[in-house]
Structures are given as structure tokens and as C-alpha cells.
ZABA-525902 format. One record per residue (C-alpha): x, y, z; residue number from 1. Coordinates in steps of 0.2 Angstrom, whole numbers, plus 2048, in hexadecimal, padded with zeros to 3 digits. Example, Ala and Ser with C-alpha at 12.3 -4.5 7.8 and 13.67 -1.06 7.14 Angstrom:
BEGIN
<pt east="83E" north="7EA" up="827" resi="1"/>
<pt east="844" north="7FB" up="824" resi="2"/>
END
This chain:
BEGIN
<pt east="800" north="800" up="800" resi="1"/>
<pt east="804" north="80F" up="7FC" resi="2"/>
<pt east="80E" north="81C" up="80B" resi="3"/>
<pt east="813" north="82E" up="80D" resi="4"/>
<pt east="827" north="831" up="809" resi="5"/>
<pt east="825" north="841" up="813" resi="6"/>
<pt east="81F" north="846" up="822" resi="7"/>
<pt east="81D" north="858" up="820" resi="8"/>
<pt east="817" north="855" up="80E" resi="9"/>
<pt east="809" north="849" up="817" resi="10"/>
<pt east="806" north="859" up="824" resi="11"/>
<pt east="802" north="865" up="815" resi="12"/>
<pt east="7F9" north="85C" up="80E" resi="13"/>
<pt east="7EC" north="858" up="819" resi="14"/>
<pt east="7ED" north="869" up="81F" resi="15"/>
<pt east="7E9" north="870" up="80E" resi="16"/>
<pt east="7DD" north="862" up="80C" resi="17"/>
<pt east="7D4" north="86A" up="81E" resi="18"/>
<pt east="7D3" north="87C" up="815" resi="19"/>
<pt east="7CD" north="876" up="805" resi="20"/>
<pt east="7BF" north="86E" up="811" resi="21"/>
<pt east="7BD" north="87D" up="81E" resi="22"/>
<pt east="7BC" north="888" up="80C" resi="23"/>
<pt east="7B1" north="880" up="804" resi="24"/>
<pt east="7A5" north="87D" up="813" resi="25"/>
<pt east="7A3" north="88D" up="817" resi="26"/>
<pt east="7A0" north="892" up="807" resi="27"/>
<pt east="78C" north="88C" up="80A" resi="28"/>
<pt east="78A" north="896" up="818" resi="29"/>
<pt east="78B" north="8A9" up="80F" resi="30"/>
<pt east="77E" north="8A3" up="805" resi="31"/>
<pt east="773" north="89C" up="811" resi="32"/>
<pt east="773" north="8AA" up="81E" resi="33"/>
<pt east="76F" north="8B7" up="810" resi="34"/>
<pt east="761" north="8AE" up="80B" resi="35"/>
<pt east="75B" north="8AD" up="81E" resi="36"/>
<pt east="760" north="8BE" up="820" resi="37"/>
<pt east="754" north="8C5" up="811" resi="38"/>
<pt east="749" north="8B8" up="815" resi="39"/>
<pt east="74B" north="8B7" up="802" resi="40"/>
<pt east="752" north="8AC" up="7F6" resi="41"/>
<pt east="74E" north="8BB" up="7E5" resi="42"/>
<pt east="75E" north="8B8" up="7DB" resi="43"/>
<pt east="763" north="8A8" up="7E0" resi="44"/>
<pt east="761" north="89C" up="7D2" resi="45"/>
<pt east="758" north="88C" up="7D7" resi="46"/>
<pt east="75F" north="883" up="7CA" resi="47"/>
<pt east="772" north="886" up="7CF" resi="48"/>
<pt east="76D" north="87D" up="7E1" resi="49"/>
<pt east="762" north="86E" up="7D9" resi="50"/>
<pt east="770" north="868" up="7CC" resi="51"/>
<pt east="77D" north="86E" up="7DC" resi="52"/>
<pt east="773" north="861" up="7E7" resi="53"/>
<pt east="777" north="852" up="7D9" resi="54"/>
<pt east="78A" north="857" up="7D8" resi="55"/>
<pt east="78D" north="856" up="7EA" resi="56"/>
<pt east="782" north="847" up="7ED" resi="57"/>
<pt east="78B" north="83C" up="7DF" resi="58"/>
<pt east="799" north="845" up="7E5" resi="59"/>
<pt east="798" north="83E" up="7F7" resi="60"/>
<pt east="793" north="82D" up="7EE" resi="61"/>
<pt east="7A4" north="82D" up="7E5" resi="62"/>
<pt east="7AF" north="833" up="7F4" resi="63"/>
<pt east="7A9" north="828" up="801" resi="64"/>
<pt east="7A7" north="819" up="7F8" resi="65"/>
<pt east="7BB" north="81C" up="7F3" resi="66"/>
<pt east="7BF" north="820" up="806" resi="67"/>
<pt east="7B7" north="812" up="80D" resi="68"/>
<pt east="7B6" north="804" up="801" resi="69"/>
<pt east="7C1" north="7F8" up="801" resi="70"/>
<pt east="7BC" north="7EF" up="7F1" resi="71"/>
<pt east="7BB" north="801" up="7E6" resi="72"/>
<pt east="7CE" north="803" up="7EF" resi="73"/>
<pt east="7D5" north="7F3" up="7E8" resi="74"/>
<pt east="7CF" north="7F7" up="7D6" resi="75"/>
<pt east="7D5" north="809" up="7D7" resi="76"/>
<pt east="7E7" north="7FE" up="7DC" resi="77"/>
<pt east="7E5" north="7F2" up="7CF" resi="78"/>
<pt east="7E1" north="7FF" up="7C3" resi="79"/>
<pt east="7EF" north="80E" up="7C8" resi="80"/>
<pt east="7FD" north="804" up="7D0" resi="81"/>
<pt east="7FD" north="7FC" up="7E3" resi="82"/>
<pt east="809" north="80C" up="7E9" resi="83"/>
<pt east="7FD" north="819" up="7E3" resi="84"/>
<pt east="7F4" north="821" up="7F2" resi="85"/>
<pt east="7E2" north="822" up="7F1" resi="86"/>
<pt east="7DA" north="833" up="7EA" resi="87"/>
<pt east="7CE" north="835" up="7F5" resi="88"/>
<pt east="7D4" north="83E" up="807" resi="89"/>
<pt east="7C7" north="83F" up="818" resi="90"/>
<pt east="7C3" north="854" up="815" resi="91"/>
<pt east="7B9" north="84D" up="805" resi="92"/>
<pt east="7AF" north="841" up="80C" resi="93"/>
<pt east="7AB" north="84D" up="819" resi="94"/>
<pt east="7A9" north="85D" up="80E" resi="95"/>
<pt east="79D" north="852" up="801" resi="96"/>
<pt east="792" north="84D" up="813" resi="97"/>
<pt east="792" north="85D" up="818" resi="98"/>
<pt east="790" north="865" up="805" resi="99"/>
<pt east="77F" north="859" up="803" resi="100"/>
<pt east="779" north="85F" up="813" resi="101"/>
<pt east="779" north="872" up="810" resi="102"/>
<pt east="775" north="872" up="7FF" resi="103"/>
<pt east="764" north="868" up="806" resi="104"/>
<pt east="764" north="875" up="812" resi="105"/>
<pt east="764" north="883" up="805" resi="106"/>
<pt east="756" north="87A" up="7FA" resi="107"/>
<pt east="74B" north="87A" up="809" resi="108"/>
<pt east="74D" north="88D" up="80B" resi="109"/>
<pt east="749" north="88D" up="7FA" resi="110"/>
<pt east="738" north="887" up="7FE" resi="111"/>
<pt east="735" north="893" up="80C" resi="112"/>
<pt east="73B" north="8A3" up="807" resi="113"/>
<pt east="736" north="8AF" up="7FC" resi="114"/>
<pt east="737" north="8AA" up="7EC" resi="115"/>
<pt east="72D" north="8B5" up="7DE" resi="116"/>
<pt east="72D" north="8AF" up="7CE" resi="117"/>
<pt east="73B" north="8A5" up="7CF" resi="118"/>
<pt east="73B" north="890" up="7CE" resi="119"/>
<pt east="744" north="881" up="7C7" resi="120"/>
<pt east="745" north="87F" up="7B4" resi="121"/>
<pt east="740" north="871" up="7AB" resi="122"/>
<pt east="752" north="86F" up="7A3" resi="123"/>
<pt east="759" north="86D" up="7B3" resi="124"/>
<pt east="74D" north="861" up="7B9" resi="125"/>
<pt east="74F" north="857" up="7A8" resi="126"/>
<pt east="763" north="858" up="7AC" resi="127"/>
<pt east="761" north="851" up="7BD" resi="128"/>
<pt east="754" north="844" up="7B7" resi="129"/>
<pt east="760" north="840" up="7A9" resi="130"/>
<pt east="76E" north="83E" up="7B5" resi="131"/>
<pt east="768" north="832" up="7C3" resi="132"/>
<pt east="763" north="82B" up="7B4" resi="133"/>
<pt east="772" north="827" up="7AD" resi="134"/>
<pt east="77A" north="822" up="7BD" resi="135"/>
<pt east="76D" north="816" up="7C1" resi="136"/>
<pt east="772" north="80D" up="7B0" resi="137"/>
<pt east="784" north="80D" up="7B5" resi="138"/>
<pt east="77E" north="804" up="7C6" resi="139"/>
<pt east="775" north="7F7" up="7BE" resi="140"/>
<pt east="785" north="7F3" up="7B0" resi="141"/>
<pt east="793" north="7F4" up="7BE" resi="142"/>
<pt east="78B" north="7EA" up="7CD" resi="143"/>
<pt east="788" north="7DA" up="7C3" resi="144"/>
<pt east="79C" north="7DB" up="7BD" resi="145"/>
<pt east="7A0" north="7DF" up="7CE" resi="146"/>
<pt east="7A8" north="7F0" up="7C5" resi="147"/>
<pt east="7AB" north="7FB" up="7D4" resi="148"/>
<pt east="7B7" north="809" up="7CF" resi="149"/>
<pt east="7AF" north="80B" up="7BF" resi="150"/>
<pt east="79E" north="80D" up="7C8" resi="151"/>
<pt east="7A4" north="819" up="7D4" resi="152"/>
<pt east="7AC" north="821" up="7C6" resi="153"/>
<pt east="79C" north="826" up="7BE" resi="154"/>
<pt east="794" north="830" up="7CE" resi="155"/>
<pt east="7A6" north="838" up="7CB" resi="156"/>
<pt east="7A3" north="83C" up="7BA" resi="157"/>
<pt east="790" north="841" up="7BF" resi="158"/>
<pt east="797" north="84C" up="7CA" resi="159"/>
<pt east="7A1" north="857" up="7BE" resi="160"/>
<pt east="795" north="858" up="7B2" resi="161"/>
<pt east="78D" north="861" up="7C1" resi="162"/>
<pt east="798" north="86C" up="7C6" resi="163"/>
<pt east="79D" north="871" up="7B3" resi="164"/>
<pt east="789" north="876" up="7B2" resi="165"/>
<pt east="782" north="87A" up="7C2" resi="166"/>
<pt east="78B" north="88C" up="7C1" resi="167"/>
<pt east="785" north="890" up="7AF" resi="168"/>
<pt east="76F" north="895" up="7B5" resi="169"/>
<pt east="777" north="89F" up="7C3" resi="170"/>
<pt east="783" north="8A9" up="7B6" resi="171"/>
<pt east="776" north="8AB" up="7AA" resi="172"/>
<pt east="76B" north="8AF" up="7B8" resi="173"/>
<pt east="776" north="8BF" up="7BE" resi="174"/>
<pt east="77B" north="8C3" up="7AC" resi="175"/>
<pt east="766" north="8C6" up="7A9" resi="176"/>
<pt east="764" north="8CF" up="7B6" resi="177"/>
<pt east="774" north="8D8" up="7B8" resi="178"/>
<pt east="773" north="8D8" up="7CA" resi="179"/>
<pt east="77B" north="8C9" up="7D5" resi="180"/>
<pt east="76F" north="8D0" up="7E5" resi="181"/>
<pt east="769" north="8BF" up="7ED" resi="182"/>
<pt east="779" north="8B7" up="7E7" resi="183"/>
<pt east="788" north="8B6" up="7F3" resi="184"/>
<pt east="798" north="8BA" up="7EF" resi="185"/>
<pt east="79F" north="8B2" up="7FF" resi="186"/>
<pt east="798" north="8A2" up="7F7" resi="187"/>
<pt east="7A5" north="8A4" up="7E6" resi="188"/>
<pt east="7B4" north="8AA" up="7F1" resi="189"/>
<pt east="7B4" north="89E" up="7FD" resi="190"/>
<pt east="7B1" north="88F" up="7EF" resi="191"/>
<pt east="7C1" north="898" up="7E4" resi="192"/>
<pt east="7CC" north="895" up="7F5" resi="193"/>
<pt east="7C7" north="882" up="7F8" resi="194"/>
<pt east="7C8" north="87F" up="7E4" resi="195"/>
<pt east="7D9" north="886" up="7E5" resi="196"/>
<pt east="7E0" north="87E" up="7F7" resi="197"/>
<pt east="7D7" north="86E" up="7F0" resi="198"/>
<pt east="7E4" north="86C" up="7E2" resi="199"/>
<pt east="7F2" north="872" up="7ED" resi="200"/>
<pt east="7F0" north="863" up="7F8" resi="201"/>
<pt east="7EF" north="856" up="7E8" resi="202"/>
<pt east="7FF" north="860" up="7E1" resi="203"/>
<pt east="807" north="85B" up="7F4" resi="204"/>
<pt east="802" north="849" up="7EF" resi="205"/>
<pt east="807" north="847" up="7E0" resi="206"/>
<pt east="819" north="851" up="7E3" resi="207"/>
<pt east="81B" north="844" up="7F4" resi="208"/>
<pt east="816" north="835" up="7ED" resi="209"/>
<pt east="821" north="83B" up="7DA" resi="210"/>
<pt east="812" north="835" up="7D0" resi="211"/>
<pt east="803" north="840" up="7C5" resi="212"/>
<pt east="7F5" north="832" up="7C8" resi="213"/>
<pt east="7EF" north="83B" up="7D5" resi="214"/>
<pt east="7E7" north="847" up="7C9" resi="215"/>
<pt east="7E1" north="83C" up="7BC" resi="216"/>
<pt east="7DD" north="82E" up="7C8" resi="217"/>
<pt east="7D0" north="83A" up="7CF" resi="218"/>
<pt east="7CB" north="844" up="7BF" resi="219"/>
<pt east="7BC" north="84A" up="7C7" resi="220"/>
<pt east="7C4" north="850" up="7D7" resi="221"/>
<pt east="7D2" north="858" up="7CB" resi="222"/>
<pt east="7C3" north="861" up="7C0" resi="223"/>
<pt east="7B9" north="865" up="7CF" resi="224"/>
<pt east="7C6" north="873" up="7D6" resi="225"/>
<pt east="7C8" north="879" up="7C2" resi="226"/>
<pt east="7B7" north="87C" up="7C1" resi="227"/>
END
């Protein structure tokens, strides 16, 4: 199994891996006390947190089936090499729990709050209907072959597809409007600094462990932080 050649290295990045986490957690939070604050959510798109709620849920499917999986961990080894460390480190199961939880959270202010005109399109149900769809098709092929990595792989997949769309109806959103009141800016800044620490601590990996397939081992985690 694969080991840490240097303390310190192993010290950064976990401490990196934290800030990514505290980062990106946080980042839910200016959102939600604006909305409570308003008692309003006017000029946040609902479409944005519905496709947001699939990315982080395959997400958390994808990272805690990796962490904790022993038989998705032997085919990652058989796949990449016995010496390669596994992608997945504890801040990203506990960011994609705590990512679900707040982005539920957010939906049910949703149905409280104020919301004028504003609702969830059709194209983004279809997307999210087309999506679990897809998975569920990739469930049914890969538990009969027994094919673990490459099932998990697909909520991995799911989940940048996700993340690649969710931003695009809140974008659009603002740009209509010319006006981001509703939005929060907190929300963007804070996710900038976890996308940015986040691939700091896979660059640590990768530099200990003299070896790139930390990246494209975990494509989705490497897209993610671009995104």
C-alpha cells in the first residue's frame, strides 16, 4: 500500500485539504443568512441550487464510496498501480455530507421565502431527470459485473457535468437582470479559495508521492476545483 515519503509534505497536505473544506463549507452559509435576512430568495436562481443538490449528492456517492470501500479501493490499485495513494482524502467526504445538507437546507428556504415570480425550469428538471437517469443505467450494468470503480466513476462524471452547468442559469440570471442583489458574493469567493487550496493539496500529493495519477485518477476532483 501506498505511504507518505514525507512527513511535512503529509502535514500540508491535510492542512490544505482542511482549508479547502473549512472554504468551501462556509461558502453555503453567506447565501443562506442573506436569504433569511431578506426573508427573500428574489435573485437567487432555483435552478443553480436543484442541479447544485445532484452534483453534491453523486458527489458524496463518489467520495465516500472511494474512502470507505474496500472493494472500489482494490480496483482503483489494480487499475493505477498498488503504490498509488487513494484520491479521495477525509475533508471530501466530510465537505460532500455537509455540501448535501446545506444545499437541502437552502432548497427548503426556497419553499418558504419569498419568491415572486421565480421557479424551477423545465430544462433543469429534464437535466436532473436525465441524469439520475443515466446513473441508474450505469448501476444496473456495473453491479452484475461486479464493476465498482467504474460505477463509482459515473456519480464522478455526473458530478462534473453538474458543476460545469449548475453556474450557467445563475449567470444568465444576473446578466438579465444586471443586478446580482439576492446573490452572494461571499458564496463565489469563498468557493474560488477551496477550488484553489483543493488543488494545492493534490499538487502536495502528487510532488510527495513523484507521480501525476493523482490528477487523472480523480478527474472529477481535478475538474471540480477548475470549474
Amino acid at each position: 500500500m501506498a505511504s507518505w515519503n514525507s512527513v511535512p509534505l503529509e502535514v500540508l497536505y491535510n492542512v490544505l485539504g482542511w482549508i479547502a473544506f473549512v472554504s468551501w463549507s462556509i461558502s453555503f452559509y453567506p447565501q443562506v443568512i442573506l436569504n433569511f435576512s431578506r426573508k427573500s430568495v428574489v435573485g437567487l436562481n432555483f435552478d443553480f441550487v436543484v442541479l447544485n443538490l445532484t452534483k453534491h449528492s453523486s458527489y458524496l456517492i463518489y467520495n465516500a464510496s472511494m474512502f470507505f470501500s474496500s472493494a472500489v479501493q482494490r480496483q482503483y490499485h489494480d487499475r493505477y498501480g498498488e503504490n498509488e495513494m487513494i484520491p479521495v482524502a477525509a475533508n471530501d467526504v466530510a465537505f460532500s455530507i455537509h455540501a448535501v445538507l446545506l444545499t437541502a437546507f437552502t432548497l427548503f428556504q426556497i419553499s418558504i421565502y419569498d419568491r415572486g415570480n421565480q421557479k424551477v425550469s423545465k430544462t433543469a428538471i429534464a437535466i436532473v431527470s436525465v441524469a439520475w437517469l443515466s446513473v441508474a443505467v450505469c448501476v444496473f450494468v456495473g453491479i452484475p459485473k461486479h464493476s465498482w470503480l467504474w460505477l463509482v466513476s459515473c456519480f464522478n462524471g455526473l458530478q462534473v457535468t453538474m458543476t460545469v452547468t449548475k453556474y450557467i442559469p445563475q449567470a444568465v440570471m444576473n446578466f438579465r437582470r444586471k443586478s446580482t442583489i439576492g446573490f452572494s458574493i461571499g458564496n463565489i469567493l469563498l468557493d474560488l479559495f477551496g477550488g484553489l487550496t483543493n488543488y494545492g493539496q493534490m499538487a502536495v500529493q502528487s510532488i510527495d508521492q513523484h507521480s501525476w495519477v493523482n490528477f487523472y485518477g480523480n478527474i472529477g476532483k481535478t475538474l471540480l476545483s477548475l470549474v
